[in-house]
N, C-alpha and C positions, 0 to 999 in steps of 0.2 A: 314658842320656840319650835322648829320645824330641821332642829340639827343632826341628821341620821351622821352614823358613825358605820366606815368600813368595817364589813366580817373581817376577822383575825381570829390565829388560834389561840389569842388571850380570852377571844371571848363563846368559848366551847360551852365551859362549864353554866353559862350566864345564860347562854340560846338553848340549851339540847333540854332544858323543861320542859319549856315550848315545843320541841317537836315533837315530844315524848307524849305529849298534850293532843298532838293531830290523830296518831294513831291510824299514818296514809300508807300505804306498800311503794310510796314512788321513796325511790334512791336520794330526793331531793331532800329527804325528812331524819336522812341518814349521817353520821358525820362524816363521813368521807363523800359520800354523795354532794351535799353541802360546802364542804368546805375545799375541796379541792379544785372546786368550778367559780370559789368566790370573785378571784378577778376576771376570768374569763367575761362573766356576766358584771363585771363591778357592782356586785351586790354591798347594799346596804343597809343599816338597820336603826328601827329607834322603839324604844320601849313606853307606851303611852298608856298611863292607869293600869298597868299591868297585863298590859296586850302588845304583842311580837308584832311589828309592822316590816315588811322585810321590799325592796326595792331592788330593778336591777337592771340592766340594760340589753337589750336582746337586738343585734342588727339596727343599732343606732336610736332604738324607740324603748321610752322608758315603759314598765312593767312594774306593777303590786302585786304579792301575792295576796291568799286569804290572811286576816288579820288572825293570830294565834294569841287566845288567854278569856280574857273575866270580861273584858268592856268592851265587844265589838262593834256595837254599836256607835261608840263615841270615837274609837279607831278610823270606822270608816268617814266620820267627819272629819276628821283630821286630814285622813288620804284624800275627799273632796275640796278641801281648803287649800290643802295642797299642789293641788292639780291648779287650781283657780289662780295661786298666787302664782306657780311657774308655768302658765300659759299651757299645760301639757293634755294631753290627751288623757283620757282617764281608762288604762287599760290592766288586764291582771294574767296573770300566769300561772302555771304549776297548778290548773285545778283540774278535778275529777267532777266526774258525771254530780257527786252529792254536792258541790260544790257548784257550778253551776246551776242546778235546780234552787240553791237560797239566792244567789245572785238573780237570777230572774222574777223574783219576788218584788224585787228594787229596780230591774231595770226593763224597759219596755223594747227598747229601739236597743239593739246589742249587732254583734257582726262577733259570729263564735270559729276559732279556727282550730289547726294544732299542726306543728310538725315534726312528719313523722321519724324521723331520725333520732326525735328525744323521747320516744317513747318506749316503755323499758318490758323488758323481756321476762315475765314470771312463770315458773314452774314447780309444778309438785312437789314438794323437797323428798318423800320416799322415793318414788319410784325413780329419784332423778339419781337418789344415794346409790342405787339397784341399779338399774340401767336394767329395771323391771318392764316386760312388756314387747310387743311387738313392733313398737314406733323406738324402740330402741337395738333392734337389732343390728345397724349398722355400726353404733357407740361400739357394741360388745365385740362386735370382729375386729373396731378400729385397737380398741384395748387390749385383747387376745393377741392381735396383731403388736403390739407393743412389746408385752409381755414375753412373745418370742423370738423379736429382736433383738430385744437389749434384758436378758435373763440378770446383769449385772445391775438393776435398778435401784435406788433406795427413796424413800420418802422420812421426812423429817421437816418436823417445826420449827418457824422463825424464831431464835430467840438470840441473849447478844453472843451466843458464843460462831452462830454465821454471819450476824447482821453484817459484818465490814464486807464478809466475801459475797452477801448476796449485792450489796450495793455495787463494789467494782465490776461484778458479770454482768449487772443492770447496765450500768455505763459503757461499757463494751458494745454490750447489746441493743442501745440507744445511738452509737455511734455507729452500728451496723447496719439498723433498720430505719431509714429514714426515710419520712414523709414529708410533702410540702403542707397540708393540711394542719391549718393554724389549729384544730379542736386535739390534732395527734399530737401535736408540738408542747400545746400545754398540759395534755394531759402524762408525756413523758416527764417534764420538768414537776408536774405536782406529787409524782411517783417518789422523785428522786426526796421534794418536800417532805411526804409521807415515812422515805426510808432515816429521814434523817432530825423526824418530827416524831418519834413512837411516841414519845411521855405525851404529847398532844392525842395525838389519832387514836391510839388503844386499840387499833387494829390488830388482829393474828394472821398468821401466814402460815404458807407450806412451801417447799424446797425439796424439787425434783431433782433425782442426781442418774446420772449413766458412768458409772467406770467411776465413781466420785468425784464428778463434775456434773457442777449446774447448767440442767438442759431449760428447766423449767420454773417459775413461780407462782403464787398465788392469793393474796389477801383479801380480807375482807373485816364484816361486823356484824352481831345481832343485835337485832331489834326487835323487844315482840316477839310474834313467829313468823318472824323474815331474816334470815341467812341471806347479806349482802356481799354478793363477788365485785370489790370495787378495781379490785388489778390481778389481772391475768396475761403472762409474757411462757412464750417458751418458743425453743428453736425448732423451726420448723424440719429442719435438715432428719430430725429423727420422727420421724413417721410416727402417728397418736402420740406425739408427747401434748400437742394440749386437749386431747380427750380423756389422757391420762392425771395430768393434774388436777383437771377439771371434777372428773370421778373422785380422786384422792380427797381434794379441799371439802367434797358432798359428806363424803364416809368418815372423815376426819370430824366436821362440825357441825353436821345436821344428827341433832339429840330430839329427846320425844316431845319436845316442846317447841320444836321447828317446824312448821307447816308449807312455807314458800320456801323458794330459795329466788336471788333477785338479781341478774344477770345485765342488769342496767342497757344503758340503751345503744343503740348500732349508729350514732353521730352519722347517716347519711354514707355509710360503708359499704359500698353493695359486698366486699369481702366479707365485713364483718357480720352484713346482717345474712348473708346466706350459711355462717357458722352459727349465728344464735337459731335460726330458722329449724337446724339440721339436730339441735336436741328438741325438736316439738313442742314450742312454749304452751304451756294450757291456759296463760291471758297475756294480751300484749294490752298494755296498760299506758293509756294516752293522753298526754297535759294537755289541756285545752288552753286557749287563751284566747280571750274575750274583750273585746273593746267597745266602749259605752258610745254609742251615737248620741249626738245632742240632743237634750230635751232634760227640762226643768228637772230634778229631782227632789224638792225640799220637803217633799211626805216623807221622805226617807231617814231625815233631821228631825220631824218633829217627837 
C-alpha cells in the first residue's frame, strides 16, 4: 500500500517525533514552520516501519524529503517503488549540506539545486536579544528612535485575555496590506489558522501597543536551541515598530538554553530580504534539492 495521508493538525502530535528526531535548524522541522505551508506545498505523509516519508509538491514537480525514524533504508525503497509505479522523477527537498553528502553515497548522476527565497535567516540569539555589537548599531538608533516617539508604549503576552482583539487588528490589517503574491496570500490566511488554532500550534506571542492600541505582533516556537519567529506583522506608519517587536519577542524568549534565533526565509521579497539582511544574519541556511538522473540503482536495495 503506497496510501500517503494529507498533513492536518490532527496529525501534529503523530509527526513532531520525527522532527524532533532530525535535530535540523530549518523552520521546515518546526511546527509552524511545517504545518502552516502544508497546502501550499500539498504535502503528504505516510509512516513505513517506523520511518516518516513526507511528500510534496514544489511548482507542479513532485519532491521527498529525507526519510525520518529506524528503517531508512527500506523507506527509501518504498520512495523508489514509488517513483517507478507513478512514472515520477525521483527528486528530494528540504536537504542540508549533511544530507546530501549520504545521498550521494547512492546516487552517481544527481542535478543539485536550491532556491533562494526559501532559504532561512539564522542568527546569534545573544547578541540579537542585545542588539550587542557594532553590525547593530543602526537596530539601536532605530529602537531609541522608537522609544522617543511613542514614550507611551507597552509590551505584553499573547494569551486569551487579547487573543479576540489581536485577531480582529490582524484582519484589519490583512485587509490593509495586500499583496498579489499567492506565498503573501497564504501565508496571511495560515496566520489567521494559527490565531484561531492555539490548542494546535502551542505557539507564544508578543503584543505591541502605542497609546493602547495594537501597532504590532509577533509569534513563534522553540525547539532545541532554535527560537522560531514564524509571524511577524506591525504598522509601519510608526517608525521601528518592527525593530522594536522584533528586539521585544528576542528579550522576552531567548533563555540560556537558546543559542539561534530562526527568522525563516524572505519567499523571494526583495522588501523582505533587505529587512532580514539589515540585522546581519551569521548563516543563511539553504535547502537544496536534488534530482536523480537516470541510471540503475539496485546496489542501493541490496
Amino acid at each position: 500500500m503506497d496510501e500517503f495521508k494529507p498533513l492536518s493538525l490532527e496529525a501534529m502530535d503523530e509527526l513532531m517525533p520525527f522532527f524532533e528526531q532530525k535535530e535540523s535548524l530549518f523552520c521546515d522541522y518546526s511546527i509552524g514552520g511545517r504545518f502552516m505551508w502544508r497546502e501550499y506545498f500539498q504535502m503528504e505523509y505516510i509512516i513505513v516501519d517506523e520511518t516518516l516519508i513526507i511528500k510534496n509538491i514544489d511548482d507542479g514537480k513532485l519532491f521527498f524529503e529525507l526519510p525520518v525514524g529506524n528503517n531508512w533504508l527500506k523507506a527509501f525503497a518504498f520512495i523508489w517503488d514509488y517513483c517507478k509505479k507513478h512514472r515520477e522523477q525521483l527528486r528530494f527537498a528540504i536537504l542540508d549540506t549533511d544530507d546530501v553528502a549520504v545521498l550521494r553515497k547512492y546516487f552517481f548522476k544527481m542535478r543539485l539545486s536550491y532556491e533562494r527565497g526559501w532559504s532561512d535567516y539564522i542568527y546569534a540569539a545573544e547578541p540579537f536579544k542585545l542588539f550587542k555589537g557594532k553590525k547593530y548599531n543602526k537596530k539601536r538608533n532605530h529602537l531609541n528612535g522608537f522609544h522617543k516617539a511613542y514614550p507611551n508604549h507597552s509590551v505584553e503576552e499573547l494569551n486569551e485575555d487579547n487573543l479576540a482583539e489581536l485577531r480582529s487588528f490582524f484582519v484589519d490589517y490583512r485587509n490593509r496590506h495586500s499583496k498579489e503574491s499567492p506565498v503573501y496570500i497564504e501565508e496571511n490566511n495560515r496566520v489567521l489558522e494559527v490565531l484561531d488554532h492555539l490548542d494546535y500550534y502551542k505557539m507564544f506571542g508578543l503584543i505591541l501597543r502605542v497609546d493602547g492600541q495594537i501597532i504590532a505582533f509577533s509569534m513563534g516556537e522553540k525547539i532545541g536551541e532554535t527560537l522560531y519567529v514564524h509571524i511577524e506583522k506591525a504598522e509601519t506608519d510608526y517608525r521601528g515598530a518592527y525593530t522594536k517587536i522584533a528586539y521585544e519577542f528576542a528579550n522576552w524568549f531567548v533563555d540560556e538554553s537558546i543559542k539561534w534565533i530562526n527568522r525563516e526565509e524572505d519567499t523571494n521579497d526583495m522588501g523582505l530580504r533587505q529587512s532580514k539582511f539589515s540585522y546581519k544574519p551569521d548563516m543563511i541556511a539553504n535547502k537544496y534539492m536534488l534530482e536523480v538522473l537516470p541510471r540503475k540503482i539496485e546496489t542501493l536495495l541490496m
